[in-house]
DOMARDREN-254026 format. One record per residue (C-alpha): residue in one letter; x, y, z. Coordinates in nm, 2 decimals. Layout:
DOMARDREN-254026
a_X_Y_Z;
...
end
This chain:
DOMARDREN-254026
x_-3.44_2.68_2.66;
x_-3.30_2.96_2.88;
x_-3.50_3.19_3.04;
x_-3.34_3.55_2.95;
x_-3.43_3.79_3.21;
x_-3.52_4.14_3.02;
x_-3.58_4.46_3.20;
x_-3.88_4.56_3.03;
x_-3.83_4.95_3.14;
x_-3.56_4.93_2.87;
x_-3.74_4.85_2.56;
x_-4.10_5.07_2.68;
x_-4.11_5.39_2.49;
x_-3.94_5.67_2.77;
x_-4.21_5.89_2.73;
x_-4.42_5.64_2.86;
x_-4.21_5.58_3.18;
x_-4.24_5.98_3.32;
x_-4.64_5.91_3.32;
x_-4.85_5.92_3.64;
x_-5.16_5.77_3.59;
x_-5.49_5.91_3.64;
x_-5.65_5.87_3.99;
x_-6.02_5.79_3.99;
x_-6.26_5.87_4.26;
x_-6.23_5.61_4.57;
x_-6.55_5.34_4.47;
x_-6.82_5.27_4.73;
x_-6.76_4.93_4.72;
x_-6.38_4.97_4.83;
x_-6.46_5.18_5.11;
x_-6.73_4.93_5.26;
x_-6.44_4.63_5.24;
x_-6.18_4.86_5.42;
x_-6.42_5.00_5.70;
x_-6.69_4.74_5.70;
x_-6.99_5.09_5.65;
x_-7.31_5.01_5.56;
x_-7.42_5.39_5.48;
x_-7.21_5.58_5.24;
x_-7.22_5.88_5.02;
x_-6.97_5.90_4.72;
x_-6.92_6.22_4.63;
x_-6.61_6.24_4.46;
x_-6.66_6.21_4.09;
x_-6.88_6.48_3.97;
x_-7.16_6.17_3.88;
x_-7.51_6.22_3.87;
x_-7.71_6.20_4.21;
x_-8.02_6.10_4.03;
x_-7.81_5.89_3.76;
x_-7.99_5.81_3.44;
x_-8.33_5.90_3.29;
x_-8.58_5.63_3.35;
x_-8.61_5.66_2.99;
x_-8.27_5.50_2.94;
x_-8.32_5.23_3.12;
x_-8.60_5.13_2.93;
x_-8.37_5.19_2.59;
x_-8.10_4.96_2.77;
x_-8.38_4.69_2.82;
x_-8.51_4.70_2.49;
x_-8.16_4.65_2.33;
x_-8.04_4.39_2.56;
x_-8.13_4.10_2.27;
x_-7.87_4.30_2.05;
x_-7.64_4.17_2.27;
x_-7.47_3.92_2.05;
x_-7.42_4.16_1.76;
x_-7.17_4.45_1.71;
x_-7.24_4.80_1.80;
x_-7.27_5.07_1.49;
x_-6.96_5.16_1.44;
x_-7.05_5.48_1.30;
x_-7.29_5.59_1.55;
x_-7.56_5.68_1.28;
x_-7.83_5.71_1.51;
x_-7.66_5.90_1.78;
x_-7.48_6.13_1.57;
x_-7.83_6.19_1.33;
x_-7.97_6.30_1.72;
x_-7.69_6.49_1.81;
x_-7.73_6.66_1.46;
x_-8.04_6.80_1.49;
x_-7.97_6.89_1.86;
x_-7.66_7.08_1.77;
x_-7.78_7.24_1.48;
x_-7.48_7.07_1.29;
x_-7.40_6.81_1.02;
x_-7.34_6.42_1.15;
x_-6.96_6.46_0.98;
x_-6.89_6.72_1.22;
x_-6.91_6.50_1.49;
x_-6.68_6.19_1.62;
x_-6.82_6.00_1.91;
x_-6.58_5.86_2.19;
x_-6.55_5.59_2.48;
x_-6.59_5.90_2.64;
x_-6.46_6.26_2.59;
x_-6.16_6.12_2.73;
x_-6.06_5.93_2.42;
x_-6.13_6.19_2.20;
x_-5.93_6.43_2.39;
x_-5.61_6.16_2.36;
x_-5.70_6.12_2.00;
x_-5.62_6.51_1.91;
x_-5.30_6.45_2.06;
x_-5.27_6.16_1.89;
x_-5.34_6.32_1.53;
x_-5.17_6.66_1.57;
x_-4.86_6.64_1.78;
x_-4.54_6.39_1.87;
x_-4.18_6.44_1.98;
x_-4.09_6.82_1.94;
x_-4.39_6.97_1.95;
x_-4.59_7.15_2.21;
x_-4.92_7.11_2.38;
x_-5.06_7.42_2.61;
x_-5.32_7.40_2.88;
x_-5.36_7.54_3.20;
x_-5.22_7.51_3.58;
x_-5.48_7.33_3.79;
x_-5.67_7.19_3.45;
x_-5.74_6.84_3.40;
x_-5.51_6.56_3.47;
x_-5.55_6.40_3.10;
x_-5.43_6.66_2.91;
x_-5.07_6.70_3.00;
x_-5.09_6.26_3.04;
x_-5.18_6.33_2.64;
x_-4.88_6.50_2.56;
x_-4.68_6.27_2.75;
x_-4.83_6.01_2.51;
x_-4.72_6.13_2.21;
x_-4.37_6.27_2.31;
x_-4.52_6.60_2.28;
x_-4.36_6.86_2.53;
x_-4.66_6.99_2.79;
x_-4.67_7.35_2.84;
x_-4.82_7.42_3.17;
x_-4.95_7.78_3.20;
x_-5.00_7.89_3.53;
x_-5.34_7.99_3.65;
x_-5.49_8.34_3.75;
x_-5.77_8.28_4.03;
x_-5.75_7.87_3.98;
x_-5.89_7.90_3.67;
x_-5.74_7.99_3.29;
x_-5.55_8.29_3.22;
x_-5.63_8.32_2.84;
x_-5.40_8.59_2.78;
x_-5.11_8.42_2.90;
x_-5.20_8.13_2.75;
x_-5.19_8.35_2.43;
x_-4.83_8.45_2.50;
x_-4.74_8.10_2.52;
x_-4.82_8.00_2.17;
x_-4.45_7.95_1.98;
x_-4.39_7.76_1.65;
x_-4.39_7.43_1.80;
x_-4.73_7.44_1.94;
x_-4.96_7.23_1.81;
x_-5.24_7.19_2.04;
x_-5.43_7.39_2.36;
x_-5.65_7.25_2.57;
x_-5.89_7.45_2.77;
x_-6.17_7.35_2.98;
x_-6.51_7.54_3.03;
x_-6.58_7.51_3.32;
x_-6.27_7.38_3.50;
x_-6.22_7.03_3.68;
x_-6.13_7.04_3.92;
x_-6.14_7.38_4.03;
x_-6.51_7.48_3.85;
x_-6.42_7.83_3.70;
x_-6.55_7.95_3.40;
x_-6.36_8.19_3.14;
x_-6.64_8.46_3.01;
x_-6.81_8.52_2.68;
x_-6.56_8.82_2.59;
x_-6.24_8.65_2.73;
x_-6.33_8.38_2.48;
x_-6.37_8.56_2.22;
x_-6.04_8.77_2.25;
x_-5.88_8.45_2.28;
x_-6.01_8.24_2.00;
x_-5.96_8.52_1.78;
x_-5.56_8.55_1.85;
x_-5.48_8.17_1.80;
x_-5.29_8.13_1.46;
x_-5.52_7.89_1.24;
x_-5.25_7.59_1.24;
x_-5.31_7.53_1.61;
x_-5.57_7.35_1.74;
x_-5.81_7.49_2.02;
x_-5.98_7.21_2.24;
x_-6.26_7.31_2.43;
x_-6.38_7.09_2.73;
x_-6.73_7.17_2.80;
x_-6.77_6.87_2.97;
x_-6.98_7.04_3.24;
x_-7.16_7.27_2.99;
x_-7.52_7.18_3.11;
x_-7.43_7.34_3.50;
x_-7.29_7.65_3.35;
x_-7.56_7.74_3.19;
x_-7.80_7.71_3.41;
x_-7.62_7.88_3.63;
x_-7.46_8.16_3.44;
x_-7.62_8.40_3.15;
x_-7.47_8.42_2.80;
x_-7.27_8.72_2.85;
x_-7.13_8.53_3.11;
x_-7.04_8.17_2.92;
x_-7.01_8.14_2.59;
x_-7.14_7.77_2.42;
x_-6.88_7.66_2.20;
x_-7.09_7.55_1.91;
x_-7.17_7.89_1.80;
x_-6.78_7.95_1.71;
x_-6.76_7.64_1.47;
x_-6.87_7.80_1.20;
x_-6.54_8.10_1.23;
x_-6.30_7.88_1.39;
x_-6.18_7.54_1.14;
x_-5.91_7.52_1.42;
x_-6.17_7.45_1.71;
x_-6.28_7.14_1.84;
x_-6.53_7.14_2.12;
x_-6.59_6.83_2.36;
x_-6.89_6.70_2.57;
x_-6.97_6.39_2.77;
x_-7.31_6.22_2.88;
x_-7.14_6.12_3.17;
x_-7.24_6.41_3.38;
x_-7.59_6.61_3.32;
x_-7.73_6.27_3.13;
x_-7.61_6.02_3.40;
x_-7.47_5.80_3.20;
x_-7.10_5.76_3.35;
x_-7.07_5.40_3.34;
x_-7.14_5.36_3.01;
x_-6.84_5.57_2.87;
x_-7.00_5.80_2.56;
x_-6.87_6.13_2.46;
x_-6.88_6.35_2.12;
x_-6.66_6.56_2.02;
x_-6.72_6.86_1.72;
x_-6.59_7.07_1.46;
x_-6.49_7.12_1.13;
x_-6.55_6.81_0.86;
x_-6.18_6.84_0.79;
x_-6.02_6.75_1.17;
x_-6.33_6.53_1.26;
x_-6.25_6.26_0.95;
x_-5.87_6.26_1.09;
x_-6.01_6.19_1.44;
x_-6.24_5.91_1.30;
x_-5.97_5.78_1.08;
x_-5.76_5.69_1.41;
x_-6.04_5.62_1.65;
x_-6.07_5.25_1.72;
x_-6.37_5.06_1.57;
x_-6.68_5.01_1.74;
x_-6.51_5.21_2.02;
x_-6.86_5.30_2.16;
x_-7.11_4.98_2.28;
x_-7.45_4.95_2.13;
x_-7.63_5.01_2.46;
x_-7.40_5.36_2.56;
x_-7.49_5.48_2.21;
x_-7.91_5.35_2.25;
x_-7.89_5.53_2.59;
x_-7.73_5.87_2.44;
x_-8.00_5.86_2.20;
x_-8.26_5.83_2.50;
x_-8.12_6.07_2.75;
x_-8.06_6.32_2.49;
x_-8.44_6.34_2.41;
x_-8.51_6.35_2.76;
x_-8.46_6.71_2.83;
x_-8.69_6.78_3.12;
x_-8.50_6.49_3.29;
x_-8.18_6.70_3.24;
x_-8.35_7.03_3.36;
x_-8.44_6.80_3.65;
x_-8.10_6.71_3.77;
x_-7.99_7.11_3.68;
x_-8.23_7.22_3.94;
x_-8.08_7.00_4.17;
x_-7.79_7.05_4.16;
x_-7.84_7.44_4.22;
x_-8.05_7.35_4.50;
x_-7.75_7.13_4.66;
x_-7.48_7.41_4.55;
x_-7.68_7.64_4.78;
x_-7.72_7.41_5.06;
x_-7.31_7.32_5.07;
x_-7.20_7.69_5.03;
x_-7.43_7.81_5.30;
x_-7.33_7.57_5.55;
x_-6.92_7.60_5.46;
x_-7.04_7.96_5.51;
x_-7.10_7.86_5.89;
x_-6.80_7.75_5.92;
x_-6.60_8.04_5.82;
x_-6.47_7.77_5.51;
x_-6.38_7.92_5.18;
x_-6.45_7.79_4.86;
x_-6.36_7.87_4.48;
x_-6.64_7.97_4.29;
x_-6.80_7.70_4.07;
x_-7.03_7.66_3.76;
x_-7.02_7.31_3.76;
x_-7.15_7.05_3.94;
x_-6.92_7.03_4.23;
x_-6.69_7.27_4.50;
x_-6.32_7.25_4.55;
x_-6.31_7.34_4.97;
x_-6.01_7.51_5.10;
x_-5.91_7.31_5.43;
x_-5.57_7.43_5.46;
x_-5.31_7.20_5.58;
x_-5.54_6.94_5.71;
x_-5.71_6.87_5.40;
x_-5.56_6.50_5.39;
x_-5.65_6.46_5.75;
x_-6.00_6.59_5.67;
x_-6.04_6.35_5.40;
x_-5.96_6.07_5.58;
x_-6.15_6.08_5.87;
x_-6.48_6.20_5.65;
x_-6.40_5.81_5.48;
x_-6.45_5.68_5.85;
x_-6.79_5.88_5.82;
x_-6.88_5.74_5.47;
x_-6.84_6.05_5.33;
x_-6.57_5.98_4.96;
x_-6.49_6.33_4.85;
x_-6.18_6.37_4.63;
x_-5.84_6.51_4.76;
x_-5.68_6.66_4.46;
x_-5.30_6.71_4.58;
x_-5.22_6.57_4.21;
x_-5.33_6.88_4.10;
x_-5.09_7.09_4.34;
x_-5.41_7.19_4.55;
x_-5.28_7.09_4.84;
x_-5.50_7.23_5.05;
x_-5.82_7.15_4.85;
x_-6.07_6.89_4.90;
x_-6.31_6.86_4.60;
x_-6.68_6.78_4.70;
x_-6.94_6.65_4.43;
x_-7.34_6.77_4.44;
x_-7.55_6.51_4.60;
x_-7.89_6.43_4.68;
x_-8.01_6.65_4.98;
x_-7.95_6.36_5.18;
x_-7.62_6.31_5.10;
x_-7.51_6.67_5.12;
x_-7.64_6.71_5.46;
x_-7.45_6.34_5.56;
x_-7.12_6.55_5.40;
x_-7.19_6.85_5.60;
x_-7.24_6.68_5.96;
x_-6.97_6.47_5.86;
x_-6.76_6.76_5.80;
x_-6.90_6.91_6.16;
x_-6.80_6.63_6.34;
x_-6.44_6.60_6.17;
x_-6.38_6.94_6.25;
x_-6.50_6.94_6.58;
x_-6.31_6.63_6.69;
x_-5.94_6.77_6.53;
x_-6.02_7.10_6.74;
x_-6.07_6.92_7.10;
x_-5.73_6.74_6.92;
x_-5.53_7.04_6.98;
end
């Protein structure tokens, strides 16, 4: 038989070829085979310092014989939790692999080729890599103080658009849209287009902010069929490795979301440990008070160094290094010190920094020190 040669970029759908896939953080264990460390502190993903609850770990253990058997595909438990926590009923929720896949799956349901899908300059990488999915043209509205300018957003809207994403607090630049912005905003959006909000980072804004100040997106439900609000348990809860997100709103949207979402999308032991960490509240309030002690310690110390940052509720810092921000990042790896450069996002002269331990914020900021110390006897 002949072997015919086939160029495959011929027959892959062409909306499909334009896509630039998502850049994770840089893992631990690639930086210790490159450069041979044995100290290093990854701060580059937004993940939990303290990771999970000890109470989850004990849920993982006590599941581990359910290993042979299929997860619940319909996430009774977890959405029966989730439920009471919300104040909402179980149909108005779809659980995800992550908010990730939930936030694909809206695209997935609601737009394809000739329609539109809005979201913001500087806002996360998967929602214009959504559009791109579907065949759905991405509208890219460009930012007012690197974070959302709702009322141009608002003037974007045409016929064609079919989705807008927003997120609430930002990633990666950390700004937050307030209560009243919101409001004006939700209000104006015709009823056919669907409103995604992204509180993936919910837990840090509100500890941080008051309620005139961020508004929590559940409370709008109720007035808003066309909203969808998204959250994650791989932040606040710890719980990044295990991939579990929810996603809420009216019953309507949520069945078409769980009509297309794969089965048993989320394992048995991600859903056992959202149950856990979920219940464990003072664990979350825990890492919260952390995290605002580490904000404090960063910001004072970039302070010292005459280095400006943008403002952020969540639970991490975009650093403005000017034009050596790659040259920075690289020589912090040679310290140990992974933060994320975030270029893709047209911050060019941005380094994002996750919260740490105490520890590993002060390792960041003598790090930093000595980088900056050794480019200026450089010059």
């Amino acid at each position: 038989m002949n072997e015919i040669n086939v160029a495959y970029c011929d027959v892959v759908q062409p909306q499909i070829l334009g896509i630039h896939p998502y850049i994770p953080g840089k893992p631990v264990s690639e930086l210790q085979r490159e450069l041979d460390l044995t100290y290093i502190s990854k701060l580059a993903s937004n993940e939990n310092p303290l990771g999970a609850s000890p109470a989850v770990l004990t849920a993982i253990q006590n599941e581990l014989k359910e290993i042979a058997r299929y997860p619940d595909g319909s996430a009774y438990a977890l959405k029966s939790e989730l439920s009471e926590f919300l104040s909402i009923s179980p149909e108005q929720l779809a659980i995800g692999n992550g908010s990730n896949e939930l936030l694909e799956l809206v695209a997935r349901v609601f737009a394809g080729p000739g329609d539109e899908i809005l979201y913001s300059q500087y806002a996360f990488a998967v929602y214009p890599i959504s559009a791109q999915v579907v065949g759905a043209t991405g509208i890219e509205v460009p930012a007012k103080n690197w974070g959302h300018d709702l009322p141009a957003m608002l003037m974007a809207i045409t016929e064609k658009t079919k989705v807008i994403y927003l997120a609430n607090p930002n990633n990666p630049t950390g700004t937050v849209f307030n209560r009243k912005e919101w409001e004006n905003f939700i209000s104006q959006v015709p009823k056919t287009v669907i409103v995604v909000l992204d509180e993936a980072y919910i837990e840090y804004a509100q500890a941080q902010l008051n309620a005139d100040e961020y508004a929590n997106g559940i409370d709008y439900l109720a007035d808003y069929s066309n909203l969808l609000v998204s959250r994650t348990f791989s932040k606040a809860y710890g719980l990044a490795s295990l991939r579990v997100g929810y996603m809420a709103g009216c019953k309507e949207i949520i069945q078409y979301i769980n009509q297309l979402r794969a089965p048993f999308n989320v394992n048995h032991y991600a859903q056992a440990a959202a149950v856990s960490a979920l219940a464990d509240q003072a664990f979350v309030e825990k890492v919260l008070l952390l995290n605002q002690q580490g904000m404090r310690q960063i910001q004072e110390a970039l302070s010292s160094l005459a280095i400006d940052s943008i403002p952020s509720a969540g639970n991490f810092l975009c650093i403005d290094l000017g034009e050596n921000a790659l040259k920075v990042n690289q020589k912090l790896l040679e310290e140990g010190v992974i933060v994320r450069p975030v270029s893709n996002y047209g911050l060019h002269h941005f380094l994002r920094v996750s919260i740490g331990t105490q520890v590993e914020n002060k390792h960041f900021i003598d790090a930093l020190k000595s980088v900056l110390l050794s480019m200026t006897k450089d010059l």
